[in-house]
C-alpha positions in Angstrom: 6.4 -39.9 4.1 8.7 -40.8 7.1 9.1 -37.7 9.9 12.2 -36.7 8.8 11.0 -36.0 5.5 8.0 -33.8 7.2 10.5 -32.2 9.6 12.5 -31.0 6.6 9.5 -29.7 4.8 7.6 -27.9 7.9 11.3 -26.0 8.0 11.6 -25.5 4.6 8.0 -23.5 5.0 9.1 -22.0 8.1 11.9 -20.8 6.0 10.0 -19.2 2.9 7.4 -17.3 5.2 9.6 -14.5 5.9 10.4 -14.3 2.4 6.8 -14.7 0.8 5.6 -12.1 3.6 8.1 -9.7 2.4 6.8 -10.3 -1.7 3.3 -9.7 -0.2 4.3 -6.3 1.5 6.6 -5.2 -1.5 3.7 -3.3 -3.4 4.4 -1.7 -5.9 7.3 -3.5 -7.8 6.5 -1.6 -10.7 5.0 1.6 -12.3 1.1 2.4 -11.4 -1.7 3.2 -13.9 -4.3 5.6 -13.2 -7.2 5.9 -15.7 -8.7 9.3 -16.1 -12.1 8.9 -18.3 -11.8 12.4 -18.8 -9.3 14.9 -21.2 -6.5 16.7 -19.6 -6.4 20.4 -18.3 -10.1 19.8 -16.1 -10.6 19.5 -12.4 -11.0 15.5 -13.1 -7.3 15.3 -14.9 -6.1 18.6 -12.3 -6.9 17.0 -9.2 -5.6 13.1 -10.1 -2.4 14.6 -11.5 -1.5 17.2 -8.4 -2.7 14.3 -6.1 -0.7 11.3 -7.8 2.5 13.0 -8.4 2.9 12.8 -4.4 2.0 9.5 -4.1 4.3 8.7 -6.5 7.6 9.7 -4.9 5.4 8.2 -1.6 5.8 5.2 -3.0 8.6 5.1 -4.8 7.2 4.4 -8.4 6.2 6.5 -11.2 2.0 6.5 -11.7 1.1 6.8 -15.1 -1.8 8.9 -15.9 -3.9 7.3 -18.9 -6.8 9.7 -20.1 -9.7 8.0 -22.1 -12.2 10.3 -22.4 -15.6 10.2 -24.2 -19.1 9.0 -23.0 -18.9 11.0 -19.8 -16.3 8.7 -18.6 -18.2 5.5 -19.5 -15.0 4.6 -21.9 -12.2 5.1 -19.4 -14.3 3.0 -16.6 -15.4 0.4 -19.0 -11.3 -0.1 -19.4 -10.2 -0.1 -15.8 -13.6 -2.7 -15.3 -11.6 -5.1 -18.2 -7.9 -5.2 -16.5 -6.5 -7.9 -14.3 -7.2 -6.7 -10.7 -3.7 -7.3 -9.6 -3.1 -3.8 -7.9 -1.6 -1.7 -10.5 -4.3 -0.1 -12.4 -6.9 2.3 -10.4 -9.6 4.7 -12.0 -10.7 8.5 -11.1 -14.0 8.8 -10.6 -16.6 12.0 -10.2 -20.1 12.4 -9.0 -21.4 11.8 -12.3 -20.2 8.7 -13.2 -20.9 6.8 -10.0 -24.2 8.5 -8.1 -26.2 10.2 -11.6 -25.8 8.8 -14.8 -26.8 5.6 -13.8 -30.2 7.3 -13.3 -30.3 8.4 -16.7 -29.2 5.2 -18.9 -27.8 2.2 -19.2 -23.7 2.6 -17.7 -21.6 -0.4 -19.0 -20.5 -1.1 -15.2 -21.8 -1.8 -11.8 -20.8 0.6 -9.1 -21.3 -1.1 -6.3 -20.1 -4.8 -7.8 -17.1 -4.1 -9.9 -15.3 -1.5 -8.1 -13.9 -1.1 -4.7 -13.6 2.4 -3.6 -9.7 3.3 -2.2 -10.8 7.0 -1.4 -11.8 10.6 -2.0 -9.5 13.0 -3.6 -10.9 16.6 -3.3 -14.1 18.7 -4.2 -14.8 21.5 -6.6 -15.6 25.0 -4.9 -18.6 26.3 -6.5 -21.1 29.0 -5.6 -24.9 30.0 -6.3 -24.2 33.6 -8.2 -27.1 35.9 -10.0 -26.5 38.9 -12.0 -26.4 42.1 -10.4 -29.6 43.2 -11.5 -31.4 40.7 -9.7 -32.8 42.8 -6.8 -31.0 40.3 -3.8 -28.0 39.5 -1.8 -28.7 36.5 0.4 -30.6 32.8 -0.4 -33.5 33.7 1.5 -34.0 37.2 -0.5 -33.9 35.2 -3.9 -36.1 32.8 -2.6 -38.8 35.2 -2.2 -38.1 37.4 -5.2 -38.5 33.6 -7.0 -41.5 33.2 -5.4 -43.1 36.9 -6.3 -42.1 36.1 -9.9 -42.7 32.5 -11.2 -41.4 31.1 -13.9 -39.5 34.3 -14.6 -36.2 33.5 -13.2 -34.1 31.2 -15.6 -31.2 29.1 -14.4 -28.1 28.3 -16.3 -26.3 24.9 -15.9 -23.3 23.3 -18.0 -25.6 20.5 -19.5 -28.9 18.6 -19.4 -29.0 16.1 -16.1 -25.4 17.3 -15.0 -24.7 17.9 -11.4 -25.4 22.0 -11.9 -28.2 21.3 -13.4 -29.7 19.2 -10.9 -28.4 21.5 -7.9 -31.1 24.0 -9.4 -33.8 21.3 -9.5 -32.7 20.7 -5.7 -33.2 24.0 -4.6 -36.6 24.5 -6.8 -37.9 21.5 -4.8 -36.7 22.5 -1.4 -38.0 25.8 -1.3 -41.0 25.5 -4.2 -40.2 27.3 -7.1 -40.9 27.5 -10.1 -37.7 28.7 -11.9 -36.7 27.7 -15.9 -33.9 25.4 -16.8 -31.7 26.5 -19.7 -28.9 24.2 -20.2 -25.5 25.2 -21.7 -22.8 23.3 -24.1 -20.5 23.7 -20.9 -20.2 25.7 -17.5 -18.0 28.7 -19.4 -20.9 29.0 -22.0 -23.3 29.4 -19.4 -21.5 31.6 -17.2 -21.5 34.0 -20.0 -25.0 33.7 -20.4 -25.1 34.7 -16.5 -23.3 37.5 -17.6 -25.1 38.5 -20.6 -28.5 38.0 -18.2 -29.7 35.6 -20.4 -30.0 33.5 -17.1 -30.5 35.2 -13.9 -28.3 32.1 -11.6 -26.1 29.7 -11.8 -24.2 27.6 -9.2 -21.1 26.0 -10.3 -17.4 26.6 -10.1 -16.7 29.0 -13.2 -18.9 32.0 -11.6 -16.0 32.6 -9.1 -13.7 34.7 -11.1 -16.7 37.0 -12.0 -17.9 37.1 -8.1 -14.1 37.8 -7.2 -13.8 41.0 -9.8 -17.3 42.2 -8.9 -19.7 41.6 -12.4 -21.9 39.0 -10.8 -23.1 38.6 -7.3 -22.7 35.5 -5.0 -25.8 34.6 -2.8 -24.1 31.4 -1.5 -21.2 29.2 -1.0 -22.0 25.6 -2.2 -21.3 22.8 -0.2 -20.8 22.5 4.0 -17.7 25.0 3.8 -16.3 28.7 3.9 -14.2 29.6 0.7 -10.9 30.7 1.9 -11.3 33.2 -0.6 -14.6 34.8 0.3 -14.6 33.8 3.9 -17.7 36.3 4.7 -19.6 34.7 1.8 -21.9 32.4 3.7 -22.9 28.6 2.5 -26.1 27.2 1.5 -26.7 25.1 4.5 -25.8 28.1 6.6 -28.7 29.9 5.5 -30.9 27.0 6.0 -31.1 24.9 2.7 -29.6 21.5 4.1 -30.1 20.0 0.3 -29.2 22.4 -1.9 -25.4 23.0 -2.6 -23.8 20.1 -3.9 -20.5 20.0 -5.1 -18.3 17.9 -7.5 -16.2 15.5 -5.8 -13.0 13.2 -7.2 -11.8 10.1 -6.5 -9.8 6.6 -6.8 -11.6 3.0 -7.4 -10.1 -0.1 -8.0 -11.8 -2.8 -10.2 -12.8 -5.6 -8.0 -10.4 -8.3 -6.9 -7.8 -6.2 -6.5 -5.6 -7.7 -3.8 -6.1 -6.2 -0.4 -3.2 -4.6 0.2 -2.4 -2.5 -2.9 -5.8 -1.0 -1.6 -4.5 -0.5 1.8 -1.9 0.8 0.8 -3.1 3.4 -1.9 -5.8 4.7 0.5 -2.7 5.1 3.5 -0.5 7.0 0.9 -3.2 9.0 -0.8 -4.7 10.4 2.6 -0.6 11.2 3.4 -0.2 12.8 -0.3 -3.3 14.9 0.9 -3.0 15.8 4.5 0.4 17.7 3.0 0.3 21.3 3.0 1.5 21.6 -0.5 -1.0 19.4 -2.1 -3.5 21.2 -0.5 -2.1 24.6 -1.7 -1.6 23.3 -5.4 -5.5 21.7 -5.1 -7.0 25.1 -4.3 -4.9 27.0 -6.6 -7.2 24.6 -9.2 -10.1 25.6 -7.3 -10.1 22.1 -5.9 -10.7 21.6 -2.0 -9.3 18.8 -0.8 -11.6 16.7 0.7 -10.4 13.0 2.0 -12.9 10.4 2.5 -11.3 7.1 3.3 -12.7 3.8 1.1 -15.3 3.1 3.8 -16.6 6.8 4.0 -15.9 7.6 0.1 -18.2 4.2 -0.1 -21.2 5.8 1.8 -21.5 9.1 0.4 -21.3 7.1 -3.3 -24.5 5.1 -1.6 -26.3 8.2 0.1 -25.4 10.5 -2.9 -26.7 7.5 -5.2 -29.7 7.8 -3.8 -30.5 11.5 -3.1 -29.7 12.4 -7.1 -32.0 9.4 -8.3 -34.8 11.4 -6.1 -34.2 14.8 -7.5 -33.9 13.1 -10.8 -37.3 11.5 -10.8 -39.1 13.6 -8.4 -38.5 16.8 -11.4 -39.1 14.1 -14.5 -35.9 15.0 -15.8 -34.6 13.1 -18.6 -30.6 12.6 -20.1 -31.6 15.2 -23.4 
């Protein structure tokens, strides 16, 4: 090839970088597909929906929101695993999927390997509530009370090896008690067992409305925060149990190979979408607090969360039935 054939190539390249920059940086060019494993109307579909309708008109393109629920969101991630990473199909996640059923069986992806994390939505409130006939009013009174009377105190959760199931366990193996696990088709069904003092606590979300009009009794906020609500009501590692009081958290993953700067992107728009007082009104008017973790620090609570549920899980023998 003589020079002035080379010369008139190097320009023509010179000539298509602008323009091959520009397709790089255009993203999205079309509609975006979000893949709730989950049904619509819960916190998982609540908080996606309220978050991705903001990043929509962000970006300029409608995001579709696909539910496939069933297995505990095994069939919704085992779709978004199967797509073409090419930056237009992301995945909600929760605390279950990625830190505590992989504990319990066999999940049909890998957590670490086939997802990237893009960032953390928002967090369920939830508190630690006992029925009024329970003779206490802070952690530390119930502790001892649980203590006087083993084996006598029965806590409620929404399911066998489910996050308010294993916050009990936490709390039984921080402060040594011996309390009874009796799990629930649900968090509603249980709550009314609260209520009926079938079950003496519970700590999940649904006990709020109850604590708010006064027919069950809140002990504890879960979680490292205040509710806005209750702002006297004290949290769990304010009264000196660092473990117990974790919460439900919700967020965006990407299947693996998806180019870099959809990612970069996404995670830029959804921490805008967030940071808006709006979104953040309409996320605790679901009883959702909004909670951003970029994809670095979303990826190491997924690690550290990983690995404090596997701990709780084997350390009280608990099993998925």
């Amino acid at each position: 090839m003589n020079r002035r054939a080379i010369a008139a190539l190097f320009a023509a390249a010179i000539l298509a970088a602008p323009a091959l920059a520009a397709a790089q940086s255009d993203w999205p060019t079309r509609p975006l597909r979000v893949i709730v494993p989950y049904p619509p109307g819960g916190p998982s579909d609540s908080s996606t929906r309220i978050v991705m309708e903001r990043v929509s008109a962000l970006l300029g393109q409608s995001v579709v929101i696909d539910n496939k629920a069933g297995a505990g969101g095994m069939i919704g991630a085992e779709a978004a695993k199967s797509v073409t990473p090419d930056g237009y199909t992301f995945l909600m996640v929760t605390t279950a999927m990625m830190c505590i059923t992989r504990h319990l069986q066999p999940i049909p992806f890998d957590p670490e390997k086939d997802f990237v994390t893009v960032g953390r939505m928002a967090t369920s409130w939830g508190a630690m509530a006992v029925h009024p006939s329970l003779p206490v009013k802070t952690m530390g009174e119930f502790v001892a009370y649980a203590k006087a009377n083993p084996g006598k105190i029965n806590f409620g959760s929404s399911g066998q090896a489910t996050i308010t199931h294993l916050i009990g366990e936490m709390l039984k193996l921080e402060a040594g008690l011996d309390m009874v696990h009796v799990p629930y088709k649900g968090s509603a069904p249980a709550t009314q067992g609260l209520l009926a003092n079938q079950v003496q606590v519970q700590f999940d979300s649904t006990v709020l409305p109850h604590v708010r009009a006064g027919t069950l009794r809140a002990l504890a906020m879960l979680g490292d925060a205040r509710w806005p609500q209750m702002p006297d009501l004290a949290t769990t590692q304010e009264q000196g149990f660092e473990r117990t009081g974790a919460q439900s958290w919700f967020g965006i993953v990407a299947p693996a190979g998806t180019p870099q700067r959809a990612l970069d992107r996404m995670a830029k728009v959804m921490a805008q979408a967030i940071a808006e007082t709006d979104t953040q009104t309409r996320l605790d008017n679901a009883g959702l607090r909004p909670t951003w973790l970029d994809p670095a620090a979303f990826r190491a609570t997924i690690t550290t969360e990983t690995k404090m549920y596997g701990e709780i899980i084997r350390k009280g023998n608990i099993t998925a039935q």
